[in-house]
N, C-alpha and C positions, 0 to 999 in steps of 0.2 A: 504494500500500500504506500503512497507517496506520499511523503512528510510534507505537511500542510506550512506554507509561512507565516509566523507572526504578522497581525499588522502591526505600521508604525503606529508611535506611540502621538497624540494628535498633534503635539508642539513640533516633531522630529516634521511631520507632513506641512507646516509652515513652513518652517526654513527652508525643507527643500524646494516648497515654491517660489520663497522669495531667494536662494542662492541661482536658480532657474529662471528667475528675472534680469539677475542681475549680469550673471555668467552667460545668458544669451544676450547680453547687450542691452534688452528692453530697460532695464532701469539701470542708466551709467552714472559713472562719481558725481558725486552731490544731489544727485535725485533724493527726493523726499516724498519716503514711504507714506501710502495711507497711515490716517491715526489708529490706534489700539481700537477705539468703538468702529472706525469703518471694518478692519478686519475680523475683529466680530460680529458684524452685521454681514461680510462678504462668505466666510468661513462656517459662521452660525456655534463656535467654541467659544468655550468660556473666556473670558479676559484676562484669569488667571496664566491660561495655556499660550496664549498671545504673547503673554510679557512675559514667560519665559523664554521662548522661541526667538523676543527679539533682545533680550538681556545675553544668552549663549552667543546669537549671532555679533554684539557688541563685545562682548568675552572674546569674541577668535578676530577680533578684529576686520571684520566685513561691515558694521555698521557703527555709523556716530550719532551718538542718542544726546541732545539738549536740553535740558530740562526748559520747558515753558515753551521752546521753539519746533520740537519734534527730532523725527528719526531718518537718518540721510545714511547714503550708497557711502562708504566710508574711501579713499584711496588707496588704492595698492600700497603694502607698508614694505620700503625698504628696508634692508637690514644691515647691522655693524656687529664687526666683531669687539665684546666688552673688554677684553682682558688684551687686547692687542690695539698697538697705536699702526694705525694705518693715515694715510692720505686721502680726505675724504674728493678729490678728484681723481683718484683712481679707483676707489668703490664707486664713485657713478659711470666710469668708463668701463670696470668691470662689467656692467651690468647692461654695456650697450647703448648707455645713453650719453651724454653731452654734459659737460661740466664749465660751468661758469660762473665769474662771482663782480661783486660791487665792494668796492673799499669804504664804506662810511664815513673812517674816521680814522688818522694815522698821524701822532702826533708825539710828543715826547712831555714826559709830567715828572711828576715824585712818588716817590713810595709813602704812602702812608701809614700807620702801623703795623694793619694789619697784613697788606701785601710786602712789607719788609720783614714781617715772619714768614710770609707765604715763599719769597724770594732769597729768602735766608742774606739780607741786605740792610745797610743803617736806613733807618728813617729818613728821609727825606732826599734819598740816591737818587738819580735818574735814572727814570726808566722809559722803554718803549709800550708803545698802546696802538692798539687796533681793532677796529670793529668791522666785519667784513663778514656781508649775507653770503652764501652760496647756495646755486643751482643746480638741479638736477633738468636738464630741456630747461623748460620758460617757469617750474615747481622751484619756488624758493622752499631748501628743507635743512638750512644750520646757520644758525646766528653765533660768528666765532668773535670773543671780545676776550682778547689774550694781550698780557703783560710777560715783555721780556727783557733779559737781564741785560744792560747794552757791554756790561762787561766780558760776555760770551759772543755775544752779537752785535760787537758795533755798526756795521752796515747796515745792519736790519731797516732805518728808514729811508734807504738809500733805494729799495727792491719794489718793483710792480709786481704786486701780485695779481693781479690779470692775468699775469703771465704763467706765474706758478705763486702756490700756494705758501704762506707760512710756513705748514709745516714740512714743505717741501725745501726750504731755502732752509730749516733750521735743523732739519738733518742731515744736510751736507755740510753743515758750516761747525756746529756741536754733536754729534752723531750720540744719539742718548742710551744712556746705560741702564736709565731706573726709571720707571714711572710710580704713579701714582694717580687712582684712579677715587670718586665718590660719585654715586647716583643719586640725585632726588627727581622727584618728580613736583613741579613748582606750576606756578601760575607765571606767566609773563607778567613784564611788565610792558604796560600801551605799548612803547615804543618797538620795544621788539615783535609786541604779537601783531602791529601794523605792519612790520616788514616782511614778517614771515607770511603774511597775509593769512589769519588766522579768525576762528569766527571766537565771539568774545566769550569767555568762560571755558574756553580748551586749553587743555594743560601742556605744559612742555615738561621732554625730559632731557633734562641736566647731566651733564657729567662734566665736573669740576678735577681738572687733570694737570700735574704737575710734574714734569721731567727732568731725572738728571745727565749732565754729560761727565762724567768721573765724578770730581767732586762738588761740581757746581751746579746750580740750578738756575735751568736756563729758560723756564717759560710756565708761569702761570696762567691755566686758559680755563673759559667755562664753553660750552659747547650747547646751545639750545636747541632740540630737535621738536618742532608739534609731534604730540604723542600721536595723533591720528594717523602721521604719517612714516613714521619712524619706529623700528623696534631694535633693542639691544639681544647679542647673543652670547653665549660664554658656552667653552667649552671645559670640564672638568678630569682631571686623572687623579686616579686613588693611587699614592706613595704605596709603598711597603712599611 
């Protein structure tokens, strides 16, 4: 006798028609899903079953849910590797796309306390500063605002990075020995979440990263990615 299949279970039968909306095209990024009462009046399932369906499909990342404003087709989420310093224009070229950026802001300041412990530097040293969007195609996806030691890096404001990237010139120039890595996950501030062109109340995720080259520390950076659009990865080995 032949083993009969389970049905799915009713939420599992949502997503797969909205992954089937979206995976054939019909509803592309930033589309905005009917509300939770329309597909319960489309579906005839409880509202319970709905918001789960679309809370998993937020969980894996295929949907951005708003509160007050609804539920949208979310962006293909690039990936980084967490525990390795790469060149974020050769993970976009990795990946077959086009890498490009905007310089903000490149100017020369002081160290204030807290970045003179961050720099392992007196208070009030010169240091270099830069703020500088980057592109994935015409997708702004990392807001880089990095502080470097000009005593590892005198040139440093001397370099178009249009051309190549920070951290492309700062490891030819201090080839680094040690990082040092933190994740948060933060809110923007205006300024940033306007460049990154982000809708208001989406979070970014942070990583606050610091390198040495022997003895010296040569570049305090924080690195904002929208969480919508971006996911970190690590790869783990168990010692002996």
């Amino acid at each position: 006798m032949p083993t009969s299949i389970p049905p799915q279970p009713l939420y599992q039968q949502i997503k797969d028609h909205i992954l089937s909306q979206i995976d054939g095209g019909v509803w592309p990024v930033n589309h905005r899903l009917p509300s939770e009462h329309e597909l319960v009046a489309q579906f005839g399932f409880s509202r319970m079953t709905i918001n789960r369906a679309l809370r998993e499909l937020t969980d894996e990342g295929r949907l951005v849910r708003l509160q007050g404003v609804g539920t949208f087709v979310a962006p293909p989420k690039t990936q980084s590797a967490l525990f390795e310093v790469h060149s974020i224009a050769d993970e976009i070229r990795n990946r077959g796309h086009q890498h490009h950026c905007r310089v903000l802001r490149s100017e020369t300041g002081s160290a204030d306390p807290e970045l003179a412990i961050g720099l392992n530097i007196m208070a009030g040293t010169p240091v270099f500063h830069t703020e500088i969007v980057h592109y994935e195609d015409v997708t702004p996806i990392q807001f880089e605002d990095r502080w470097v030691n000009p005593a590892v890096a005198p040139d440093y404001p001397q370099q178009d990075f249009t051309r190549q990237t920070p951290h492309d010139y700062l490891i030819r120039v201090a080839p680094w020995t040690e990082g040092e890595h933190m994740v948060e996950a933060l809110l923007p501030p205006k300024a940033i979440s306007d460049v990154l062109q982000m809708p208001k109340g989406e979070p970014c995720l942070v990583i606050r990263r610091r390198t040495w080259s022997g003895p010296h520390i040569v570049t305090v950076v924080r690195l904002w990615f929208p969480a919508s659009r971006y996911r970190l990865m690590g790869r783990f080995v168990a010692k002996d």
